[in-house]
N, C-alpha and C positions, 0 to 999 in steps of 0.2 A: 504494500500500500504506500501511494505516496508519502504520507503523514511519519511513518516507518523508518523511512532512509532515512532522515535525517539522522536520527541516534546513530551510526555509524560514525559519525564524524563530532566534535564539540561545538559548541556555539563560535570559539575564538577559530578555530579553524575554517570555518564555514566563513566569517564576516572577513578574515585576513583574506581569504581567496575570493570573495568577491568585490572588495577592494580594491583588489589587482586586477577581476576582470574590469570592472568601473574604469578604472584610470589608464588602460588599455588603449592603444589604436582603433581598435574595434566600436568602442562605446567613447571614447574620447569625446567624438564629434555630435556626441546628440544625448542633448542633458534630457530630452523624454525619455530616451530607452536607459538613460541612467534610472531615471524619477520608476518606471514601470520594474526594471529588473530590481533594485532597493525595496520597493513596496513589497512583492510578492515572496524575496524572501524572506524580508524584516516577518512577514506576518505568520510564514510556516513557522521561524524559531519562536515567533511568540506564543505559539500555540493554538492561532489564531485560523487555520487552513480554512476553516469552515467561511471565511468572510472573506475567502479568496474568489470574486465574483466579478463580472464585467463590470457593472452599474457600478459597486464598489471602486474598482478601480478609474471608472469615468469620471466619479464624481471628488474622489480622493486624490487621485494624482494628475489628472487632468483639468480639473474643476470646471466638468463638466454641471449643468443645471441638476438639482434632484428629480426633474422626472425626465430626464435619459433615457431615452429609448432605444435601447440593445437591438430590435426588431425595424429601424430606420436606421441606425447611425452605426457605422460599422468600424470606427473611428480606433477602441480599443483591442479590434481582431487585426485590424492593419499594423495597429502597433505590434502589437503580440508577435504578429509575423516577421517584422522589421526586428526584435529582440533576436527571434531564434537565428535569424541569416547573422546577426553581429555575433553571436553566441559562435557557430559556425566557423566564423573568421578567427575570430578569435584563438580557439580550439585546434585550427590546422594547422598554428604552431606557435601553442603555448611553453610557454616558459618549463623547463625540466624542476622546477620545483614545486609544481601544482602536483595536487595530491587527490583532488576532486574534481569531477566538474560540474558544471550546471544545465539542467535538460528540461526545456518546457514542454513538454508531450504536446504533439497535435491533437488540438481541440479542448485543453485546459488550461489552468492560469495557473495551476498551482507545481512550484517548480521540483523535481528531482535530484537529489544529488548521488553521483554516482562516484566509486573509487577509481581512480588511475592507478594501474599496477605499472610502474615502470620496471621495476626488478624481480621477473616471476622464479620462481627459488629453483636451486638447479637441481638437476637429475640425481636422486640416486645411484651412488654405487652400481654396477653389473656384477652381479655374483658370479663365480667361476665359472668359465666355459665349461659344460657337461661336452662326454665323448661324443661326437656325432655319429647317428644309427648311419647301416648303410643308405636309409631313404630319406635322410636329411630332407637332399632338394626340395619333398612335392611339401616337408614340413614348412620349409621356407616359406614356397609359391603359396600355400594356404597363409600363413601368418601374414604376408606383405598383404592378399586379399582382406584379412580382417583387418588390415591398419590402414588402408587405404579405405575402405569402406568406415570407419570411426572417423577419419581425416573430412570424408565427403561429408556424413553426418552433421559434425561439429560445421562445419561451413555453412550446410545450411538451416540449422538448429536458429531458429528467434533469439536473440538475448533478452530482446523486449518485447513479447507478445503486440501485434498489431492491436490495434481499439479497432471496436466495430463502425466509427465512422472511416478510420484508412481502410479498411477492407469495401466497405461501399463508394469507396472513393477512385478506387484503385485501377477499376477498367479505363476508368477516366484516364488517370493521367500515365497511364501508358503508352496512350496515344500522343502523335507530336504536335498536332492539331488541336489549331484553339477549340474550347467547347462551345457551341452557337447557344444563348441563353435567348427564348423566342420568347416575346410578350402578344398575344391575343389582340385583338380589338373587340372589345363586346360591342352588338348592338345599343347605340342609345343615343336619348334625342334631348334638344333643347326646346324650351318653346318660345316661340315667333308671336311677333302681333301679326291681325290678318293682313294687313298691305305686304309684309315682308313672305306671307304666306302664299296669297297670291302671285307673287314674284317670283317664286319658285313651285309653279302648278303640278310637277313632277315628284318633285319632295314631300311636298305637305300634307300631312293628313288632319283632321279634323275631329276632335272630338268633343262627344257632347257631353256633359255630365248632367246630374239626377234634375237640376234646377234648369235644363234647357241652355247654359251658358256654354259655348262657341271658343274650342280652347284648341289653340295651332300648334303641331309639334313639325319641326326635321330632323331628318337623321345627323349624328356629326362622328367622323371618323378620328377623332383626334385626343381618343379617351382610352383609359386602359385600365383593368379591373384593380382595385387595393390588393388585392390578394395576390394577383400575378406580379405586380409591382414589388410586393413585399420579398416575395419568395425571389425574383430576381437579385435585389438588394443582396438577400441571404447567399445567392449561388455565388453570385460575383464577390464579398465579400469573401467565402470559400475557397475562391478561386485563388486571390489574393496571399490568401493566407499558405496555401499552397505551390506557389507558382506558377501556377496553372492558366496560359493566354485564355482567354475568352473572347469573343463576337457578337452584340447586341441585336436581335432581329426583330420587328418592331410591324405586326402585319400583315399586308402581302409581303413584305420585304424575303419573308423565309420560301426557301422553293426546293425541291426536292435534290437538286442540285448540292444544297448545302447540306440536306439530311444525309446524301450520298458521301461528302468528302469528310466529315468530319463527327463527333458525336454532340447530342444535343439535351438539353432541358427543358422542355414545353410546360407551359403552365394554361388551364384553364379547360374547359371539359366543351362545353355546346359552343361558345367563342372562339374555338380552335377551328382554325380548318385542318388540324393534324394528329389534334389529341385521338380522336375518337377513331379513325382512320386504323393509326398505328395499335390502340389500345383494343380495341376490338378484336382483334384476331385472339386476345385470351379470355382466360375463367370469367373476372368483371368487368363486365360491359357496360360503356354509358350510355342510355337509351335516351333519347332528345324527342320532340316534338314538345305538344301540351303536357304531357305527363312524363315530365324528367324526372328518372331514376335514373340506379345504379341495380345490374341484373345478373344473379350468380349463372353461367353457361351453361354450369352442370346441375342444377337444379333452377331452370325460372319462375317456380314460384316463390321463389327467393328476394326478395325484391326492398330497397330503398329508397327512399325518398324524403325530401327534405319538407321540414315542419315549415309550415308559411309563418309569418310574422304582422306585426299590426299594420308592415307599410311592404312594397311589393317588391320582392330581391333581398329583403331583410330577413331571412328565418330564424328561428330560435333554436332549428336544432337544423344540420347538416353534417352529410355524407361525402364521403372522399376516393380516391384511390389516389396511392403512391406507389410508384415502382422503379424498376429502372430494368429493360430489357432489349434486347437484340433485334433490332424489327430486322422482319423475314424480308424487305423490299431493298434495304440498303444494305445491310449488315452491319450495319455500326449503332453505337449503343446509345439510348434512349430514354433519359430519365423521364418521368412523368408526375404533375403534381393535379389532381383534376379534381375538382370540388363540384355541387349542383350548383353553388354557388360560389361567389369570388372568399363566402367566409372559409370552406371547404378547402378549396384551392391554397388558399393560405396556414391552413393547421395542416394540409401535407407538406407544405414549400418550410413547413417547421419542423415536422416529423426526420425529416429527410436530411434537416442540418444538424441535428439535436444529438451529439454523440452518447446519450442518455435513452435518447428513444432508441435507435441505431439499434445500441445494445440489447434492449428489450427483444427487439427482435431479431438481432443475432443468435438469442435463446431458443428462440420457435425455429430456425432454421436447420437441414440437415447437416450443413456444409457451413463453410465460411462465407460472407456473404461478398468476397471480392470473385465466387464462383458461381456461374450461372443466372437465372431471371427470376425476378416477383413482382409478382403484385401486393399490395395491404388493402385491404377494404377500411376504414377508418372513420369514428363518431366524434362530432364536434358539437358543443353547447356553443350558441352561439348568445352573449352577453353583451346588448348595447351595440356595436360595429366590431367586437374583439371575438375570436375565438377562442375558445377551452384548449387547453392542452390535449390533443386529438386520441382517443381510446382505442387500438386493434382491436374490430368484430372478427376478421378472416383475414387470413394470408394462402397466398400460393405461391410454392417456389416452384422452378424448373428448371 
């Protein structure tokens, strides 16, 4: 456990070596990634892990405002990124008197200390050569195959077990190719007085409500759902934190072409011209028209659908799917975050970041999850314009 390693080392030791990395070429130049790396470890040796938090840190070492929003402003994950690349440099060639180092694990804040062995202890004695039999040799050629076979082992044995968000991470950045992060256009209108109505007799429709009053709407292409917005925020801040190019696609802007060359993020379920395309060929299916659901394959009396709300697009409760799979059309991999609504769309575009959730379902899975495809089916309460942190109903891998 994080909290853990620390006892291996003393407090005075821990502070004299971070000290030195501080005062370092690496951190030299940027007194924020000073201010971020002092904070995070000042609070493990305090005792403190537990308030090793973004907002915390937004609002402590950045002075950032108290209601900081983690889920717009990606401000302390860019940092946190920027620490580990100085950490990095640092590290490729630290001074021979370092005895520790320091490791912020992808997708937490709270840091690691690790020992540097520079002097690993030498070999035991060899006890007296025994007579060799006349079949020595095939003893040899067997013994080299078992130490050759330990040598490969050890190589490629974890020292640090992967987190379940680098394993869902990991198709990704395989590839050398930026990831196309695609935002939707929903349907939606403004509304017009009649002159501006009439002006556009091709646009405008007409509606009348219960009082007989005469109310103009058009369509306008230049909106984009909170929830795809959000979830983008989240991907591209991931990105970042990673290294990983990305490409904004905004639209029509996305065309098969780009599904073909590179891998992608789509968000958004009936506003997609791509969600449902791609998504549809599995288990949950998103069925559009008047009666938007979400439809198990193997069982369609299976069926979800989103609680309506006091005003129209607003629900109170909504349904999701999150995955990330291999469309059969291009071959390249395809995360999906797809809500009935933009609330939906957004508690998967959270699920899918959250190396908390990840792990949850890393548990349900047979494999690791940087292997093969799934989907989640996923429940969201939806509170005022905010989603719940989103519940797994069903999953399917493959």
């Amino acid at each position: 456990m994080p909290g853990s390693l620390q006892h291996e080392f003393t407090h005075a030791e821990i502070e004299l070596h971070l000290n030195r990395v501080l005062s370092s070429d690496a951190f030299r130049t940027s007194r924020r990634s000073q201010d971020f790396l002092r904070y995070v470890v000042s609070r493990l040796l305090d005792g403190r892990e537990d308030s090793i938090k973004e907002r915390n840190i937004a609002v402590e070492v950045f002075e950032r405002s108290l209601d900081y929003n983690t889920s717009e402003d990606s401000f302390v994950r860019v940092k946190a990124s920027e620490v580990r690349r100085r950490l990095a440099s640092y590290y490729a060639a630290s001074p021979p008197e370092d005895i520790l180092r320091i490791e912020l694990p992808l997708g937490s804040y709270v840091p690691h200390f690790v020992r540097i062995d520079r002097h690993p202890p030498e070999p035991a004695p060899e006890p007296p050569a025994a007579p060799r039999p006349a079949h020595s040799p095939w003893l040899w050629v067997a013994a080299s195959l078992v130490l050759a076979a330990a040598a490969i082992a050890f190589l490629l044995y974890p020292f640090h077990p992967r987190s379940a968000l680098e394993d869902f991470w990991s198709p990704i950045l395989k590839t050398s190719e930026p990831l196309v992060i695609f935002l939707p256009i929903p349907a939606s209108y403004n509304p017009v007085g009649e002159a501006e109505a009439r002006r556009l007799p091709d646009l405008a429709w007409d509606a009348v409500d219960a009082a007989g009053t005469h109310r103009f709407f058009v369509p306008t292409p230049h909106k984009v759902g909170v929830g795809a917005a959000i979830g983008a925020i989240r991907f591209a801040a991931l990105c970042t934190r990673t290294g990983k190019p990305y490409s904004l696609k905004v639209g029509d802007d996305l065309s098969f072409a780009d599904l073909r060359n590179q891998p992608a993020v789509i968000f958004g379920a009936f506003s997609s011209p791509w969600t449902v395309e791609i998504n549809n060929e599995y288990r949950f299916k998103l069925i559009g028209g008047a009666d938007q659901r979400i439809e198990d394959g193997q069982d369609p009396s299976r069926r979800w659908r989103a609680t309506p709300g006091r005003y129209s697009g607003t629900p109170t409760e909504d349904y999701a799917i999150a995955g990330r799979v291999i469309d059969s059309k291009s071959g390249r991999t395809v995360i999906i975050a797809a809500g009935i609504s933009t609330f939906g769309t957004q508690a998967a575009a959270e699920f899918l970041t959250e190396p908390s959730r990840l792990a949850e379902l890393a548990r349900r899975a047979r494999r690791p999850l940087s292997q093969g495809s799934f989907q989640v089916l996923l429940y969201t309460k939806v509170i005022g314009n905010t989603p719940t942190p989103a519940r797994i109903v069903d999953t399917h891998f493959w």
